[in-house]
DRENKEGU-145114 format. One line per 4 residues: number of its first residue (from 1); for each residue x negated, y, z of N, C-alpha, C, O. Coordinates in steps of 0.1 Angstrom, whole numbers, padded with zeros to 4 digits. Last residue first. Layout:
<atoms>
NUM> X,Y,Z,X,Y,Z,X,Y,Z,X,Y,Z ~ ...
</atoms>
This chain:
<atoms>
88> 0007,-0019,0019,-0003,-0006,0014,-0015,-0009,0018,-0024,-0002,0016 ~ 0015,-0047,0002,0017,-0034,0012,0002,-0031,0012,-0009,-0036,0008 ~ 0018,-0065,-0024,0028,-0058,-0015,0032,-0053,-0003,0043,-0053,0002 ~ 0002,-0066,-0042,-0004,-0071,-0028,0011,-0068,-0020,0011,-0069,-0008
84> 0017,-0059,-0066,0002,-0066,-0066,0000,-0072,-0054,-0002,-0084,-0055 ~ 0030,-0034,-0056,0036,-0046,-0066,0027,-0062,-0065,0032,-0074,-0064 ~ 0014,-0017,-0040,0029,-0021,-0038,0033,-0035,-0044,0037,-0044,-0037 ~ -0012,-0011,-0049,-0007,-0016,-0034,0008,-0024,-0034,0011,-0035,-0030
80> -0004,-0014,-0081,-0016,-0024,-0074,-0014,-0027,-0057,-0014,-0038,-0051 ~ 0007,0007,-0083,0014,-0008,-0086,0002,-0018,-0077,0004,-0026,-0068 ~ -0006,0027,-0070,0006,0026,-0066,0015,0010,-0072,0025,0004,-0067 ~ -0023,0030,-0090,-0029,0027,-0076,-0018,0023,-0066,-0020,0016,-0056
76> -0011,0037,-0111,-0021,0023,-0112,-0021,0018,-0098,-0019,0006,-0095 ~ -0008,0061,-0104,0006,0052,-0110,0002,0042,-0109,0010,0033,-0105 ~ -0033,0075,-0099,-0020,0071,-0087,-0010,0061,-0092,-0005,0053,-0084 ~ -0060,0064,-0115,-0048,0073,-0116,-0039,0069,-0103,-0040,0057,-0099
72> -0083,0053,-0113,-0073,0039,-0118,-0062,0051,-0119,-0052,0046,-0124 ~ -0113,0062,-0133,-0103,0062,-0123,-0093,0055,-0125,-0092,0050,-0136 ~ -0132,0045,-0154,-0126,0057,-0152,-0120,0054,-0140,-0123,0042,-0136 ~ -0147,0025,-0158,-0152,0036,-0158,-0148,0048,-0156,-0155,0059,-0156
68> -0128,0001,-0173,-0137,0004,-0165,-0144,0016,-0172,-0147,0018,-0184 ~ -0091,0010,-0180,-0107,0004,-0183,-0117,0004,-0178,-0118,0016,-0178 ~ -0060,0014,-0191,-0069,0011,-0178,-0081,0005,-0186,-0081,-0002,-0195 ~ -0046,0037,-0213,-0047,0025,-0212,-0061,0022,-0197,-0070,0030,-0196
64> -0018,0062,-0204,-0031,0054,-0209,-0037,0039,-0205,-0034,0032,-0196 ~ 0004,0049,-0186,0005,0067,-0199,-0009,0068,-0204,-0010,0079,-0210 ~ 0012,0020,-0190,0009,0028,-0180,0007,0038,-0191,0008,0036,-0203 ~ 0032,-0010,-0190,0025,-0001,-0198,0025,0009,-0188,0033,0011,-0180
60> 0021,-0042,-0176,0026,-0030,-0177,0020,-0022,-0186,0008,-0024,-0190 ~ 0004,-0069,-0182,0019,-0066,-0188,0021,-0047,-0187,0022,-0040,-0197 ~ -0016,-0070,-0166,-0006,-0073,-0156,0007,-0071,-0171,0019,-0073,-0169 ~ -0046,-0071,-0176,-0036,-0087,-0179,-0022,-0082,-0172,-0014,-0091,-0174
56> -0052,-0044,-0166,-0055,-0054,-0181,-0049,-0059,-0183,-0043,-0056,-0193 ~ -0051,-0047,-0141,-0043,-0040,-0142,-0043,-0043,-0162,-0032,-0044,-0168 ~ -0072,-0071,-0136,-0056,-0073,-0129,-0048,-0062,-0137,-0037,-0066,-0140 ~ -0091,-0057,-0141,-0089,-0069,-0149,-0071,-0075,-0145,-0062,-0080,-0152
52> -0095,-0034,-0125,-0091,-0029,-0137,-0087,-0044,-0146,-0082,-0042,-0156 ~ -0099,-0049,-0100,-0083,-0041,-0103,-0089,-0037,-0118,-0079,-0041,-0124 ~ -0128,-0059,-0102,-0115,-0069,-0103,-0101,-0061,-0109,-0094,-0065,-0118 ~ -0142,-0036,-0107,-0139,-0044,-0117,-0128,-0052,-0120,-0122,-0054,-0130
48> -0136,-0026,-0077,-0132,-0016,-0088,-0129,-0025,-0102,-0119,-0023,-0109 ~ -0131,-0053,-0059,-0136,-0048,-0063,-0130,-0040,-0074,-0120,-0044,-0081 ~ -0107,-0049,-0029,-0107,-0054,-0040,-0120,-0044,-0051,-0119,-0032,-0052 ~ -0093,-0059,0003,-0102,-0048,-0005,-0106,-0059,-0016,-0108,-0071,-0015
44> -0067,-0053,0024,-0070,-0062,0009,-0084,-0053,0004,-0084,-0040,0002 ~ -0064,-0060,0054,-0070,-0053,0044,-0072,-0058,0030,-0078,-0068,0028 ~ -0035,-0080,0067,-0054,-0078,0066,-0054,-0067,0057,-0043,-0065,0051 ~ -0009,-0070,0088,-0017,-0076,0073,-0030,-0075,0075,-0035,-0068,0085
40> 0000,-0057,0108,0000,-0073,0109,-0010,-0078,0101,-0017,-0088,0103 ~ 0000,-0028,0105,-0009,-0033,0115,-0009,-0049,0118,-0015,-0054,0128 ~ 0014,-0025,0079,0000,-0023,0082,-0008,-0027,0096,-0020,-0028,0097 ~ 0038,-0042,0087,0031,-0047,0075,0015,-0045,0076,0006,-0053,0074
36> 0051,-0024,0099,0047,-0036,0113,0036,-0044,0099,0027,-0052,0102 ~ 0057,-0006,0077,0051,-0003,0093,0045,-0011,0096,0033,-0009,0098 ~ 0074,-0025,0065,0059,-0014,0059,0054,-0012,0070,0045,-0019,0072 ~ 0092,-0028,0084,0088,-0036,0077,0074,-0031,0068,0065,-0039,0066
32> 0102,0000,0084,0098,-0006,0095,0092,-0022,0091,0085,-0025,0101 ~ 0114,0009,0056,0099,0018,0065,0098,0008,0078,0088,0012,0083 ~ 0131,0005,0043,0125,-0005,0041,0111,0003,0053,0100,-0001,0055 ~ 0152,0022,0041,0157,0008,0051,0145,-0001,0049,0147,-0013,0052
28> 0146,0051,0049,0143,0043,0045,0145,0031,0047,0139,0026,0057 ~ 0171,0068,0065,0162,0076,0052,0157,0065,0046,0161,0065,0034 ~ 0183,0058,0083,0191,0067,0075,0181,0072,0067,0185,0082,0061 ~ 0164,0038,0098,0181,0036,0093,0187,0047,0087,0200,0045,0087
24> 0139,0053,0099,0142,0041,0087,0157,0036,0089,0162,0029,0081 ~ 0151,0068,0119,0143,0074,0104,0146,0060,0100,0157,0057,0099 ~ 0153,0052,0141,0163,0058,0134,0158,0064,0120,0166,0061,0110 ~ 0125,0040,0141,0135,0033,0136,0150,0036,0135,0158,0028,0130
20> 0113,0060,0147,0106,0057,0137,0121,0046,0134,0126,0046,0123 ~ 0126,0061,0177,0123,0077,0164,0122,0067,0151,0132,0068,0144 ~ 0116,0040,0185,0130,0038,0185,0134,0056,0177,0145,0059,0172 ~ 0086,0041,0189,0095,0032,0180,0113,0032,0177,0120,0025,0169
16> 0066,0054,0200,0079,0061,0192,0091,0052,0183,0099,0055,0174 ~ 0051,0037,0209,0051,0050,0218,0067,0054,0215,0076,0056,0223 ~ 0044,0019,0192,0048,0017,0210,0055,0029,0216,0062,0029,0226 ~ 0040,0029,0171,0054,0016,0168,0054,0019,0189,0064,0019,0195
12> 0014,0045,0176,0029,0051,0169,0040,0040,0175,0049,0044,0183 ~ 0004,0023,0180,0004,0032,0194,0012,0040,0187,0020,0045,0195 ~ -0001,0009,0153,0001,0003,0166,0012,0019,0176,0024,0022,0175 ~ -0010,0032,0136,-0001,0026,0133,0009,0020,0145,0020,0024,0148
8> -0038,0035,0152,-0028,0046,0153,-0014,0043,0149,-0005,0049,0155 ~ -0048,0014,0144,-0048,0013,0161,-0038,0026,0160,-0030,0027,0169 ~ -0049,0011,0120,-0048,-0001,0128,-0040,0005,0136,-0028,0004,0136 ~ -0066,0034,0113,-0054,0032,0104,-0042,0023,0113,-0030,0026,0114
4> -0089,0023,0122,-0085,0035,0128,-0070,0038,0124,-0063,0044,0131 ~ -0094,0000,0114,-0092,-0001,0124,-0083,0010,0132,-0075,0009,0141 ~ -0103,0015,0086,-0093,0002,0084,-0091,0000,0102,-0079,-0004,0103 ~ -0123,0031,0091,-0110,0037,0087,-0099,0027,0088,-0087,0030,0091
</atoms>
């Protein structure tokens, strides 16, 4: 999935890059930089234990408390790509 994510990311930026970069000058000024982010960056893969010890110690308050055994929720999952690693 992590290659396939890769190689479609790519062949989007070649094919359509000058579409994808009027959209990020009038809708997102940060989408081309996210872009070239997924097919530059490595994969972060992170055990289930580790992110709940990261989301534990991070300070934030979330609309329950994080702990192993449950799901991390989107709000979680969304600080963790974004904030934590900063890209997706």
């Amino acid at each position: 999935m992590r290659t396939w994510s890769k190689t479609v990311t790519r062949d989007l930026l070649e094919s359509c890059r000058e579409d994808i970069e009027l959209f990020a000058r009038y809708v997102d000024k940060n989408l081309m930089p996210l872009i070239e982010s997924i097919v530059q960056e490595p994969y972060v893969r992170l055990p289930y234990a580790g992110a709940v010890k990261i989301l534990e110690s991070c300070g934030r308050r979330f609309g329950s408390v994080p702990h192993a055994g449950f799901g991390l929720g989107f709000e979680r999952f969304l600080m963790m790509v974004t904030v934590r690693h900063q890209h997706p």
